[in-house]
N, C-alpha and C positions, 0 to 999 in steps of 0.2 A: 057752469063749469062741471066737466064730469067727473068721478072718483076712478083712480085707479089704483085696485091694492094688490100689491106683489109678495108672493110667494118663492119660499125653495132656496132661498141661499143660505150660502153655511159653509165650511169647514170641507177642504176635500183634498185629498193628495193628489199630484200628479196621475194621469193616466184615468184617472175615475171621472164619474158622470152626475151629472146634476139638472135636476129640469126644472126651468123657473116657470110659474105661472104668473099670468097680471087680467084681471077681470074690471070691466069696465062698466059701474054702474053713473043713472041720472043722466045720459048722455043726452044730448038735446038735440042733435045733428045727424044726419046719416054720416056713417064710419065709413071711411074709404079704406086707406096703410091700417094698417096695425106695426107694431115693429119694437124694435129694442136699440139702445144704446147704449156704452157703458165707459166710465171715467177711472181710469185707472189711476192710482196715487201720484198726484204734480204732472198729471196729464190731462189734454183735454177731450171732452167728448168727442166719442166717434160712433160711427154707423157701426153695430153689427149684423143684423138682420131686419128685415122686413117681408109683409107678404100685400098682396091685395086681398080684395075679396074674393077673386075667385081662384084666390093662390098663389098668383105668381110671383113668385120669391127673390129675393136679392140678398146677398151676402157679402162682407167683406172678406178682401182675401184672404188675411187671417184664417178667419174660423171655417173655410168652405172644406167639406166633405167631414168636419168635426160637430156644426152645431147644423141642428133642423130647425125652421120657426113651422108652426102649426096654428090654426085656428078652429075657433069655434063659433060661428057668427050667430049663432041664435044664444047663446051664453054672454057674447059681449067678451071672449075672452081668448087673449095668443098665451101658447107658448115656446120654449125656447128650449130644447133639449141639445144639451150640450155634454157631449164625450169627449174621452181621449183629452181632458183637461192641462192644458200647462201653465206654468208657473205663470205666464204672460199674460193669464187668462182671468188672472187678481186683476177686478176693479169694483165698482159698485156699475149696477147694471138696474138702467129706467128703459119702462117700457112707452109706451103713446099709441094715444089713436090720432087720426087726422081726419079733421071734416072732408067729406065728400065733395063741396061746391068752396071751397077756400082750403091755405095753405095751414086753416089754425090747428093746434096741436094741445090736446091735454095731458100729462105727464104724470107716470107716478111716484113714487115717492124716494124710491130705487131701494136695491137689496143689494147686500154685501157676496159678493163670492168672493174666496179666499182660496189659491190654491198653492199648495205646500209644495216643496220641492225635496 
């Protein structure tokens, strides 16, 4: 099972910006998605972003033209830079990688963003 330890969440007022990191070590599989998800309080998870390996991206509608995901595949590690922050944008937020030749997925541990109104 691989580790994934996330970074960058905190504390931020509407309209501000935040970039989460999540670095993926002990991995045992080739890494296909990278991506994020995030639960907001008596809700359930949802998609926010993902990318492949060689980029290509998906977003929910939500956050599109607000948040970027990025990679760094020789680091083992995405990120998620998110601006133009709103209140809606409170949840705790886990990243994953997903095996290359299956649909299995290891998760990290998730990080709180918090966003004031």
């Amino acid at each position: 099972q691989a580790q994934l330890v996330e970074s960058g969440g905190g504390l931020v007022q509407a309209g501000g910006s935040l970039r989460l990191s999540c670095t993926a070590s002990a991995i045992g599989y080739k890494v296909s998605k990278m991506g994020w998800y995030r639960q907001p309080p008596g809700k359930q998870r949802e998609m926010v972003a993902e990318s492949t390996p060689r980029g290509i991206t998906n977003y929910a509608d939500s956050v599109k033209g607000r948040f970027t995901i990025f990679r760094d595949n020789a680091k083992n590690t995405v990120y998620l830079q998110m601006n133009n922050l709103k209140f809606e944008d409170t949840a705790v937020y886990f990243c994953y990688i997903e095996s290359l030749f299956s649909n299995y997925r290891d998760w990290g541990q998730g990080t709180q963003v918090t966003v004031s109104s």
